[in-house]
ChimeraX commands (.cxc) that place a marker at each C-alpha (Angstrom):
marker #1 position 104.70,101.27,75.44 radius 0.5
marker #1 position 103.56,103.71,77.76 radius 0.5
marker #1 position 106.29,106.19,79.25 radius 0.5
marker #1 position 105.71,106.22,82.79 radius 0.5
marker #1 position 105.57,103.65,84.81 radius 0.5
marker #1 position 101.84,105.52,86.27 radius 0.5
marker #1 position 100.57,105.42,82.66 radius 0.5
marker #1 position 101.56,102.02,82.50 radius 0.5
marker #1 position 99.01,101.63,85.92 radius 0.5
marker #1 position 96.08,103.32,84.25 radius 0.5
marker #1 position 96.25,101.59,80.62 radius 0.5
marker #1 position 96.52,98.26,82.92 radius 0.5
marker #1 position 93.46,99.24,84.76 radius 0.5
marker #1 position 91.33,100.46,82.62 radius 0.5
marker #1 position 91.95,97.17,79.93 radius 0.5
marker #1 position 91.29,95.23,83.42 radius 0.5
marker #1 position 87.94,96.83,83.53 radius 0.5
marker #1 position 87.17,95.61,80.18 radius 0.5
marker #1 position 88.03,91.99,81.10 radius 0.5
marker #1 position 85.82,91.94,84.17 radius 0.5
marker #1 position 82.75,93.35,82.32 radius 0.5
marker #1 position 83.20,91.07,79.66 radius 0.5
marker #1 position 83.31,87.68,82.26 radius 0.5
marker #1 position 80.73,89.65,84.19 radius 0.5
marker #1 position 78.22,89.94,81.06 radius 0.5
marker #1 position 78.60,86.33,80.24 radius 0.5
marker #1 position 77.76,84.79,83.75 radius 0.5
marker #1 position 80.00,83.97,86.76 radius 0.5
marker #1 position 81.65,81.08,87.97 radius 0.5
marker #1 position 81.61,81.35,91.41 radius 0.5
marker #1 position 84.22,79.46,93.65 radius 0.5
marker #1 position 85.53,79.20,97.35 radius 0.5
marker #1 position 89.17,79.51,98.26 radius 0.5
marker #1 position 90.28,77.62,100.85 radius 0.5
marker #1 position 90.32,78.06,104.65 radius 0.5
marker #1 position 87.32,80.13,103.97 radius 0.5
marker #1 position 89.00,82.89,102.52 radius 0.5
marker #1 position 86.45,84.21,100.20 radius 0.5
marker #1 position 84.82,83.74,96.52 radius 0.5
marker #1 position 87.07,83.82,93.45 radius 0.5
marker #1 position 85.73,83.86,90.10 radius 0.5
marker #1 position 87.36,83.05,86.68 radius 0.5
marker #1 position 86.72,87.14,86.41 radius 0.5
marker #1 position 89.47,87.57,89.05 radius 0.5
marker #1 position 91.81,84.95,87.22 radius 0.5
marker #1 position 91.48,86.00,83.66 radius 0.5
marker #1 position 92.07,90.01,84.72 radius 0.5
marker #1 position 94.84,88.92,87.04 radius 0.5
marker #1 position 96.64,86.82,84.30 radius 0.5
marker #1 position 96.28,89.79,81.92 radius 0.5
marker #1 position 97.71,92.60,83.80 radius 0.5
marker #1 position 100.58,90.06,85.41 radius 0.5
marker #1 position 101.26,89.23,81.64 radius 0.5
marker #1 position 101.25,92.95,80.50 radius 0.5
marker #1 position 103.03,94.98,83.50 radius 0.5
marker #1 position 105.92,92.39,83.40 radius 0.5
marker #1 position 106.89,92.15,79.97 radius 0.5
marker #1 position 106.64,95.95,80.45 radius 0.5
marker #1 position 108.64,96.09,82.77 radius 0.5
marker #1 position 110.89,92.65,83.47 radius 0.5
marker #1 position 113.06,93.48,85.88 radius 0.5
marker #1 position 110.19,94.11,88.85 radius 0.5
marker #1 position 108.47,91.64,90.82 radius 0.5
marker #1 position 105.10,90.80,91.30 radius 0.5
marker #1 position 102.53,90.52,94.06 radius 0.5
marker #1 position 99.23,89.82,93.69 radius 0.5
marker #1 position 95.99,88.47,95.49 radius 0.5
marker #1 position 95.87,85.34,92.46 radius 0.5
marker #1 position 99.39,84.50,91.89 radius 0.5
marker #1 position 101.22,81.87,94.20 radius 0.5
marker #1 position 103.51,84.30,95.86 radius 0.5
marker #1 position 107.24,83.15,95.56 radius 0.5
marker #1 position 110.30,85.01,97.65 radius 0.5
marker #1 position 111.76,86.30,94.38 radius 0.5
marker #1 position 110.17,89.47,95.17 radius 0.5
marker #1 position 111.80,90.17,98.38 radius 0.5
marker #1 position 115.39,90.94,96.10 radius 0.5
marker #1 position 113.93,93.67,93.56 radius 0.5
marker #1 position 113.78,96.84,94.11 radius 0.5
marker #1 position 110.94,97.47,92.18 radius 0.5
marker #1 position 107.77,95.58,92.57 radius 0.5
marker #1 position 103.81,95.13,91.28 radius 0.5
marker #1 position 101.50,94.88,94.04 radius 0.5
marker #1 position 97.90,94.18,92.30 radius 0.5
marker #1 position 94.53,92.91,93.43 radius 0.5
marker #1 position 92.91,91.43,90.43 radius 0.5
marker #1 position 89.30,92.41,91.88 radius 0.5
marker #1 position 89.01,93.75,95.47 radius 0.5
marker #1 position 85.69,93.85,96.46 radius 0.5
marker #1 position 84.96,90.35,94.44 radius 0.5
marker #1 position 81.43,89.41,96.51 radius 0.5
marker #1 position 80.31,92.94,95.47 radius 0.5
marker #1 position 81.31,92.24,91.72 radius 0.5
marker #1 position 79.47,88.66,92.09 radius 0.5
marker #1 position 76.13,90.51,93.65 radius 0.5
marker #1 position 76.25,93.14,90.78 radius 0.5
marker #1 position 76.92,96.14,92.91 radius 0.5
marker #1 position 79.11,98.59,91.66 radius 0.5
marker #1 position 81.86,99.28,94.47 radius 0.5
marker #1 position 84.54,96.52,93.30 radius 0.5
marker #1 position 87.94,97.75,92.14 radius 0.5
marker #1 position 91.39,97.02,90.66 radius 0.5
marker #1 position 94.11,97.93,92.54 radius 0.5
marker #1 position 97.09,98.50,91.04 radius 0.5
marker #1 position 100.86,100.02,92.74 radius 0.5
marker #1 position 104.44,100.31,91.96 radius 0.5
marker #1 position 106.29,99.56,95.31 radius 0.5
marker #1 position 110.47,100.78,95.45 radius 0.5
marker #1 position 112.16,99.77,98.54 radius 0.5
marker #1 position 109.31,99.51,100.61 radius 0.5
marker #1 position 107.50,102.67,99.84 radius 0.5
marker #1 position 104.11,103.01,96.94 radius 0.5
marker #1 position 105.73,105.35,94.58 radius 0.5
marker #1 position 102.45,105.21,91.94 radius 0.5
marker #1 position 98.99,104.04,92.47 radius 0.5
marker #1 position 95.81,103.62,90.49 radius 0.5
marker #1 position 92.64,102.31,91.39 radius 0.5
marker #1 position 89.92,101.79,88.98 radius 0.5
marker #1 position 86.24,101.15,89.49 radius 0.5
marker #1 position 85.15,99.92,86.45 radius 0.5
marker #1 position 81.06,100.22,86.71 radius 0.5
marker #1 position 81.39,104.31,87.13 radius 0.5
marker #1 position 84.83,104.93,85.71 radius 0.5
marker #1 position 86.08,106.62,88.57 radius 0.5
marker #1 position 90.20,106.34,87.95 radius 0.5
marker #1 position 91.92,107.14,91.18 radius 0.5
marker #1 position 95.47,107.86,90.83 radius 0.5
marker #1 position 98.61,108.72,92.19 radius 0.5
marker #1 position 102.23,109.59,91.89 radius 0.5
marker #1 position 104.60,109.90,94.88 radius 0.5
marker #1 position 104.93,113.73,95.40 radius 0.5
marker #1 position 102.52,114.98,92.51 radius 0.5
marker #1 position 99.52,115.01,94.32 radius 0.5
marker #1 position 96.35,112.23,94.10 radius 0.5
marker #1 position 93.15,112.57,91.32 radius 0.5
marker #1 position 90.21,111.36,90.20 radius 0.5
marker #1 position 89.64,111.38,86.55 radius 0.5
marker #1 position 91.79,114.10,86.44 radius 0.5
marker #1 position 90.58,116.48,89.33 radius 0.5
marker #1 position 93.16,116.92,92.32 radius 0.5
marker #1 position 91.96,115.44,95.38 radius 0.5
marker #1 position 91.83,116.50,99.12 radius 0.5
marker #1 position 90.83,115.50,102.28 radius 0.5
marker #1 position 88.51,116.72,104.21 radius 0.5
marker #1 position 88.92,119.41,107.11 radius 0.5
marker #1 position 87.41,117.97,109.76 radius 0.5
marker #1 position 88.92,118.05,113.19 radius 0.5
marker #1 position 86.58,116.02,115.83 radius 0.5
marker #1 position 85.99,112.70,116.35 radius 0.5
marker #1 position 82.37,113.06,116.83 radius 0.5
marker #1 position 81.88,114.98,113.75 radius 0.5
marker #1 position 83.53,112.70,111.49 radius 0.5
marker #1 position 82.42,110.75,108.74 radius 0.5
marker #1 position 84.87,106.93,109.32 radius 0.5
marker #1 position 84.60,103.93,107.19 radius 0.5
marker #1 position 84.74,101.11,109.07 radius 0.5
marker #1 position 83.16,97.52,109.92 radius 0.5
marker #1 position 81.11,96.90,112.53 radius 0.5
marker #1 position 83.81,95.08,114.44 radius 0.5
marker #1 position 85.82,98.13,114.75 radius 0.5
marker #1 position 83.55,99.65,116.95 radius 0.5
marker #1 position 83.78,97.08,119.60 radius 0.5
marker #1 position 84.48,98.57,123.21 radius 0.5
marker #1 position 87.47,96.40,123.21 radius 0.5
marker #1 position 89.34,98.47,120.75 radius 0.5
marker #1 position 88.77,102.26,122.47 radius 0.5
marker #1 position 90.20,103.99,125.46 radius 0.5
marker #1 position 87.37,105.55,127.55 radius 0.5
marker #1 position 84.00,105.15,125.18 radius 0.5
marker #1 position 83.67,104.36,121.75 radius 0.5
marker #1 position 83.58,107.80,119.50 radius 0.5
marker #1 position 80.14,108.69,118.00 radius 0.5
marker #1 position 81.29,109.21,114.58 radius 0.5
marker #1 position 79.43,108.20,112.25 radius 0.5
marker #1 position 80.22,105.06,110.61 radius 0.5
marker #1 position 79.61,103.75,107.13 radius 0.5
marker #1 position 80.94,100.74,104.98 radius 0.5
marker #1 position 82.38,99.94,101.90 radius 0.5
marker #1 position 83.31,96.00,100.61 radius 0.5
marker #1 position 86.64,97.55,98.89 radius 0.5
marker #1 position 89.72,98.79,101.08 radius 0.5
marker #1 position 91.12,100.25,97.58 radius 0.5
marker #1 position 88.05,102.01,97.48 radius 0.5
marker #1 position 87.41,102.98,101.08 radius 0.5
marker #1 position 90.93,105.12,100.85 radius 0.5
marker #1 position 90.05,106.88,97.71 radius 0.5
marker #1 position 86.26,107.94,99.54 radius 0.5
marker #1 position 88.25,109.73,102.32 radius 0.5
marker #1 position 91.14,110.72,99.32 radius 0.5
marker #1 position 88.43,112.21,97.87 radius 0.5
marker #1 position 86.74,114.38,101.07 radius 0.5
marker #1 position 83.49,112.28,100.70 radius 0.5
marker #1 position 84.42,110.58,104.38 radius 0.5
marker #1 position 86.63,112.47,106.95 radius 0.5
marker #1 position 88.35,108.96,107.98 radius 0.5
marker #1 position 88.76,105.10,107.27 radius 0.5
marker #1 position 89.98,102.18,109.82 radius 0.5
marker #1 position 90.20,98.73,110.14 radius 0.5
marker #1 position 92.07,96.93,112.66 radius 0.5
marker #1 position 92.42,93.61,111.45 radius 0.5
marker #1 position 95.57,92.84,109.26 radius 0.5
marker #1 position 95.50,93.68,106.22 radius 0.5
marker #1 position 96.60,92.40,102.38 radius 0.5
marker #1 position 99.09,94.65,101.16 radius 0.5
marker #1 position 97.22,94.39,97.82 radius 0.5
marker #1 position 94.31,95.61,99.12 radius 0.5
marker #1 position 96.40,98.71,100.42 radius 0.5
marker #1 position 98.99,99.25,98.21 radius 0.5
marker #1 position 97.51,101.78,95.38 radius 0.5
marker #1 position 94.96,103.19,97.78 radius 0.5
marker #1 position 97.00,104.23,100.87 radius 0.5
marker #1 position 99.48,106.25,98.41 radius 0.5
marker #1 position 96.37,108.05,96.64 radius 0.5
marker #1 position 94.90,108.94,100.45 radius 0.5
marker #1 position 98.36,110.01,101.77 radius 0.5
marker #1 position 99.19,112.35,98.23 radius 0.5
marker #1 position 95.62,113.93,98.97 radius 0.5
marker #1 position 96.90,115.24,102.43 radius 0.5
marker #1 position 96.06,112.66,105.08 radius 0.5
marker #1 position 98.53,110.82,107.14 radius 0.5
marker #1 position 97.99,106.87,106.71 radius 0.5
marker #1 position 99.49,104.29,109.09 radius 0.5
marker #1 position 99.03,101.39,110.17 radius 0.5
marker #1 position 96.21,100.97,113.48 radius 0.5
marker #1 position 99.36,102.07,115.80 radius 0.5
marker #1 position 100.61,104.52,114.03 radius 0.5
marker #1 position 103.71,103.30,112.29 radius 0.5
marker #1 position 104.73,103.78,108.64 radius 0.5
marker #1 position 103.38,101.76,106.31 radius 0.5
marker #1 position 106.15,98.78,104.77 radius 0.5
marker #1 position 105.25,97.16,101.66 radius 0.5
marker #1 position 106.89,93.89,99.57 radius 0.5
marker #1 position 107.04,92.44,103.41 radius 0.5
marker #1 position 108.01,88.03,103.75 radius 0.5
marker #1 position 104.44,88.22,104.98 radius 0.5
marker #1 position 102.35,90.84,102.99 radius 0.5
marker #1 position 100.13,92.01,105.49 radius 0.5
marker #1 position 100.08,95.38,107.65 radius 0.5
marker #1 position 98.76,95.66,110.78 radius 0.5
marker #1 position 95.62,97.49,109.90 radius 0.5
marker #1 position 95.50,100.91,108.53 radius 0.5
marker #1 position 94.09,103.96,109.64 radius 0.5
marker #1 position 93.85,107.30,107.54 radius 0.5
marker #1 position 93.14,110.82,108.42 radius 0.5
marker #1 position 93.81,114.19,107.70 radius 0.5
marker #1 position 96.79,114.74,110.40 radius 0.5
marker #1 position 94.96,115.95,113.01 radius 0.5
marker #1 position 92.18,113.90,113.48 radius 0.5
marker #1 position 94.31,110.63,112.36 radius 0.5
marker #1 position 96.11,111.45,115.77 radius 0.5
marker #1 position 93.38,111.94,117.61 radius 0.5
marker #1 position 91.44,108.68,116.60 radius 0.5
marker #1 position 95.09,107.28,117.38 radius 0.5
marker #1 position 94.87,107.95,120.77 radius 0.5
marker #1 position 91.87,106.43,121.18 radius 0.5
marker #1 position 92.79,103.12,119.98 radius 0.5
marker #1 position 93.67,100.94,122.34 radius 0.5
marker #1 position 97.40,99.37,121.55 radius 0.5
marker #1 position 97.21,95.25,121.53 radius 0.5
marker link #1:1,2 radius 0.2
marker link #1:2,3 radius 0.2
marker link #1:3,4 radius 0.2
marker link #1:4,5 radius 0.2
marker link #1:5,6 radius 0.2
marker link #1:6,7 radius 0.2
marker link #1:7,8 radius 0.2
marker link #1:8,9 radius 0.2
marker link #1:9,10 radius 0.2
marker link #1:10,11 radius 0.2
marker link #1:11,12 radius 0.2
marker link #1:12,13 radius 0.2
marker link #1:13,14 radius 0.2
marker link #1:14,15 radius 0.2
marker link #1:15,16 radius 0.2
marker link #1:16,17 radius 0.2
marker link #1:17,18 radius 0.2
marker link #1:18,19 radius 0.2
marker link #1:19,20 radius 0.2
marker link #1:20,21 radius 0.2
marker link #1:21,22 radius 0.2
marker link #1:22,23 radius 0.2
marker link #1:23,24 radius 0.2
marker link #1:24,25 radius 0.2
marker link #1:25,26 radius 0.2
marker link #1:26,27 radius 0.2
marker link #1:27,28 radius 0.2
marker link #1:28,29 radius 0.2
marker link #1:29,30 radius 0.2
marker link #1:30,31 radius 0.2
marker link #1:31,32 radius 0.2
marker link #1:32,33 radius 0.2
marker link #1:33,34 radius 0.2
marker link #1:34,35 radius 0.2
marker link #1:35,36 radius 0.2
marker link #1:36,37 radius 0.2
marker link #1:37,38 radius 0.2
marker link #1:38,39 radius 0.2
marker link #1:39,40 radius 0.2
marker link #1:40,41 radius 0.2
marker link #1:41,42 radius 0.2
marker link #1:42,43 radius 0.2
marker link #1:43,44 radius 0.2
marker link #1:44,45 radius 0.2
marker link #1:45,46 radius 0.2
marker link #1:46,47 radius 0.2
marker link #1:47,48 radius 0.2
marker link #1:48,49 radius 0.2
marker link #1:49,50 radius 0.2
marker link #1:50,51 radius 0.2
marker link #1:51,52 radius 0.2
marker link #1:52,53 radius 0.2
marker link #1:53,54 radius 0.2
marker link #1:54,55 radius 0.2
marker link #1:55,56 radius 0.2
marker link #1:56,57 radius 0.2
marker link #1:57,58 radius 0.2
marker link #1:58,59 radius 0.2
marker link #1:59,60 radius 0.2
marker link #1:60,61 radius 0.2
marker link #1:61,62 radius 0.2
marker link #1:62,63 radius 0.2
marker link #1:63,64 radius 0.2
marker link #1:64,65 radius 0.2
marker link #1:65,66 radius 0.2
marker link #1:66,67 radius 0.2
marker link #1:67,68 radius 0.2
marker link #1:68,69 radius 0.2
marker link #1:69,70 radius 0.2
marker link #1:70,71 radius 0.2
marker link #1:71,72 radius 0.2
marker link #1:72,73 radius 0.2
marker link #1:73,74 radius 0.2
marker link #1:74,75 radius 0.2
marker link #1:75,76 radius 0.2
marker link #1:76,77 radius 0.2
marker link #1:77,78 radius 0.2
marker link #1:78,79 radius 0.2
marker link #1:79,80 radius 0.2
marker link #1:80,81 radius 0.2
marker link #1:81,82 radius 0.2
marker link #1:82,83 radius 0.2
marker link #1:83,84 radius 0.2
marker link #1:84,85 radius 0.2
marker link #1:85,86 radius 0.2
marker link #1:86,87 radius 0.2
marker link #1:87,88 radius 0.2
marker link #1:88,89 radius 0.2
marker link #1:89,90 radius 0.2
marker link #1:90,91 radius 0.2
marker link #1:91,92 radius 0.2
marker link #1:92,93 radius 0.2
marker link #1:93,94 radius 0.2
marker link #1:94,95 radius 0.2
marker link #1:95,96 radius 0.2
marker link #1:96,97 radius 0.2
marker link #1:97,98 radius 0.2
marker link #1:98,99 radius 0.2
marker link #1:99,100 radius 0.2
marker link #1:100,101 radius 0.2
marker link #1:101,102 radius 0.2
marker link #1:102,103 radius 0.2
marker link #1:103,104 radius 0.2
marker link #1:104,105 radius 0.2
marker link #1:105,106 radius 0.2
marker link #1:106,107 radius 0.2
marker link #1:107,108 radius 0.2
marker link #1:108,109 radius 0.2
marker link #1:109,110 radius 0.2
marker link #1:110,111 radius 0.2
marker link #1:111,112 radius 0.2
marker link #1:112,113 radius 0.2
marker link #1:113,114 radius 0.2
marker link #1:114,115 radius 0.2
marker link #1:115,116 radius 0.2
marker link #1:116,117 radius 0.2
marker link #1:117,118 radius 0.2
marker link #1:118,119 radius 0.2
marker link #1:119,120 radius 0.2
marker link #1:120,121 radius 0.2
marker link #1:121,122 radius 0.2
marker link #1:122,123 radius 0.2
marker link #1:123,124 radius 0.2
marker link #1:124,125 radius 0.2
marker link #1:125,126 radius 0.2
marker link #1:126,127 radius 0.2
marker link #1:127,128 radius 0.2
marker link #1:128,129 radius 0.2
marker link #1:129,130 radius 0.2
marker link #1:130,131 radius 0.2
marker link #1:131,132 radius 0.2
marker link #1:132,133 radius 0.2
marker link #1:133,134 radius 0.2
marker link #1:134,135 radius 0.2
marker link #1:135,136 radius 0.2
marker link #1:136,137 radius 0.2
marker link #1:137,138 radius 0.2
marker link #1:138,139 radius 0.2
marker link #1:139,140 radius 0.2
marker link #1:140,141 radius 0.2
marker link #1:141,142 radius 0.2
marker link #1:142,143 radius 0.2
marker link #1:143,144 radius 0.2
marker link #1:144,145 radius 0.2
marker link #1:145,146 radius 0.2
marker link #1:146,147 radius 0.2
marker link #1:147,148 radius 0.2
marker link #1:148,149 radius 0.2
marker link #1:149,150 radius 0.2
marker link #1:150,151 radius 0.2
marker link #1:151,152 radius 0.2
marker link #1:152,153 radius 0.2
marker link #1:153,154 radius 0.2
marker link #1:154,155 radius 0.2
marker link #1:155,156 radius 0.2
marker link #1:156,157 radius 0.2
marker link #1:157,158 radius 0.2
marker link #1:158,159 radius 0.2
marker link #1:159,160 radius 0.2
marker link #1:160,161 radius 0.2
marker link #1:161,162 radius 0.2
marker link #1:162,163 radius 0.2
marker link #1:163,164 radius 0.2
marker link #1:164,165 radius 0.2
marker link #1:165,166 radius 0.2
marker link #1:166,167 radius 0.2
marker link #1:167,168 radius 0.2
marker link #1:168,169 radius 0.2
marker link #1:169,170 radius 0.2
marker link #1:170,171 radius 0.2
marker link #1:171,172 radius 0.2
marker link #1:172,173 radius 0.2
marker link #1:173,174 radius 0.2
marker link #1:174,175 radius 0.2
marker link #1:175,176 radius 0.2
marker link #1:176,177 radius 0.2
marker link #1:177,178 radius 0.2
marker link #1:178,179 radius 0.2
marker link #1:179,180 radius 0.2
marker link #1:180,181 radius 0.2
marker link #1:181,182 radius 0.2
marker link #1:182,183 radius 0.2
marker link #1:183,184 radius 0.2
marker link #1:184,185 radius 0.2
marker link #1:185,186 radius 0.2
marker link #1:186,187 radius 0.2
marker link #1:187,188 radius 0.2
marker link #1:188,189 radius 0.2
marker link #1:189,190 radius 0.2
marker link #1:190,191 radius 0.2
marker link #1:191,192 radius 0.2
marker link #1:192,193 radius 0.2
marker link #1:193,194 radius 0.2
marker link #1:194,195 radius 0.2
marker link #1:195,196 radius 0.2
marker link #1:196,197 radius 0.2
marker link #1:197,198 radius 0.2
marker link #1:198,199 radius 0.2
marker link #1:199,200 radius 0.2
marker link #1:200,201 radius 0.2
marker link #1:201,202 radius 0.2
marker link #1:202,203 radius 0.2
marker link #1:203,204 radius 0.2
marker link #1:204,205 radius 0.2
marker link #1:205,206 radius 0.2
marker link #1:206,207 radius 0.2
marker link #1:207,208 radius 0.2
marker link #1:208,209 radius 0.2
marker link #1:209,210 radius 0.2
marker link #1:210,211 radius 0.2
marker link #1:211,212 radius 0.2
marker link #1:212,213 radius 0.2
marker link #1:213,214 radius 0.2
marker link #1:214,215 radius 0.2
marker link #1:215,216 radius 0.2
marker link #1:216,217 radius 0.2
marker link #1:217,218 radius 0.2
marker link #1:218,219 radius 0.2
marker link #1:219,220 radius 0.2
marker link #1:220,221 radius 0.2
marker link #1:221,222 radius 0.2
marker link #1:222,223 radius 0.2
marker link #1:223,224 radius 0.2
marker link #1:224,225 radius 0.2
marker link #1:225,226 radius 0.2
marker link #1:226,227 radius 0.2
marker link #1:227,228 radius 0.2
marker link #1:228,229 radius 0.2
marker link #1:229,230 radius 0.2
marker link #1:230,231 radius 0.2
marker link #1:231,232 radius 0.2
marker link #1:232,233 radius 0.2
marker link #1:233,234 radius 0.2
marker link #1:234,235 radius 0.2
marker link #1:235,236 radius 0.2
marker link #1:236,237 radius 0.2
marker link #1:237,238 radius 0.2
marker link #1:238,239 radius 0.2
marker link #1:239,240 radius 0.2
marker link #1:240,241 radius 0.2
marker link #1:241,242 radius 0.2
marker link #1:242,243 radius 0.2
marker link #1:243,244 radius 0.2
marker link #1:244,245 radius 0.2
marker link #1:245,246 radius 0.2
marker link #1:246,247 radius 0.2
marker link #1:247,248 radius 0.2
marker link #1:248,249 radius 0.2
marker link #1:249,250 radius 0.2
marker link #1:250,251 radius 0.2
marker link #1:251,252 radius 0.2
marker link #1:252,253 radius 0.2
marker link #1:253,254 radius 0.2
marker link #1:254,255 radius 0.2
marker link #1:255,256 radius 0.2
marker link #1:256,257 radius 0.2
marker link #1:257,258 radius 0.2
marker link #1:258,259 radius 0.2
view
């Protein structure tokens, strides 16, 4: 059994890779949840059974949340919790593109103390422990240094850049896209984007391991009005997130408009 409970992340991940390449190479069975809340695939339900099989008897006394179990209150008492998505990013994984994840956290109290996230297709292993610092296969991360608005490089939908949202004008960054929020943390983690937003609530699965490996690389990460980040909530959502290096964070802040 692995030591620490961040080793215990990245065997998880990387045997969850395995599962989804394996369901992936033998054809997909593509369903809808309800309320139109997106494809699932027996890919996301096999990986999902595995690591909720292999992090609890690991580790019995913490709870688990995840994007395909039934979520039950028994969480809300433990100090120590999972928070996993199976497969974030699943209609990229069904259109065999290469930007799906697994996101994988430890959550004490409220606050992501380790985080991994794992893109299987070009083993990139992001990961994270609270204080250590954030890497990618082993090489620290950092964010990036720049300062403007206008110069930035943000991840974010389209519907983020609606006038609605923004004081004044909308800023000219420049705006790009990515399916997985796990992933879209670990770009700017990684200095490869300056910024990332989205205003709509979000999963705390999608979150979890992703806003702990952006925030050890140096950026401040909130959600879209600036508050700390809760986890293991009733309702496991945040409202939005938004994640920066300090000073620009801030100023994109103060552009949002507060609803």
């Amino acid at each position: 059994m692995p030591e620490s409970d961040l080793d215990l992340l990245i065997d998880a991940a990387r045997q969850a890779g395995k599962i989804a390449l394996h369901h992936k190479a033998k054809g997909l069975d593509v369903d809808h949840k309800p309320d139109d809340a997106g494809p699932v695939t027996q890919a996301d339900y096999a990986v999902d059974q595995a690591l909720r099989e292999g992090l609890t008897a690991a580790r019995p006394s913490y709870g688990w949340l995840s994007e395909e179990t039934e979520d039950t209150a028994a969480r809300l008492d433990l100090e120590r919790v999972f928070i996993v998505d199976p497969i974030d990013g699943t209609r990229s994984f069904i259109n065999g593109e290469t930007t799906w994840a697994h996101s994988l956290a430890v959550v004490e109290n409220g606050v992501v103390t380790k985080g991994v996230v794992y893109l299987p297709e070009m083993d990139l292993l992001y990961s994270a422990d609270i204080t250590q610092g954030a890497f990618c296969n082993g090489e620290p991360l950092r964010v990036s240094d720049i300062l403007e608005i206008d110069d930035a490089r943000v991840l974010a939908t389209k519907p983020n850049m609606d006038p609605i949202h923004w004081r004044d004008t909308v800023p000219a960054f420049a705006r790009s896209h990515r399916p997985s929020l796990a992933y879209r943390l670990c770009l700017v983690a990684q200095g490869r984007y300056d910024a990332m937003l989205t205003l709509r609530p979000s999963w705390e699965w999608d979150i979890a391991a992703g806003a702990l490996i952006l925030s050890e690389a140096g950026a401040l990460v909130t959600d879209r009005h600036g508050a700390a980040l809760q986890f293991n909530n009733k309702v496991p959502q945040t409202a939005g997130v938004l994640g920066a290096s300090h000073v620009l964070h801030d100023k994109i802040a103060e552009r949002l408009v507060y609803t």
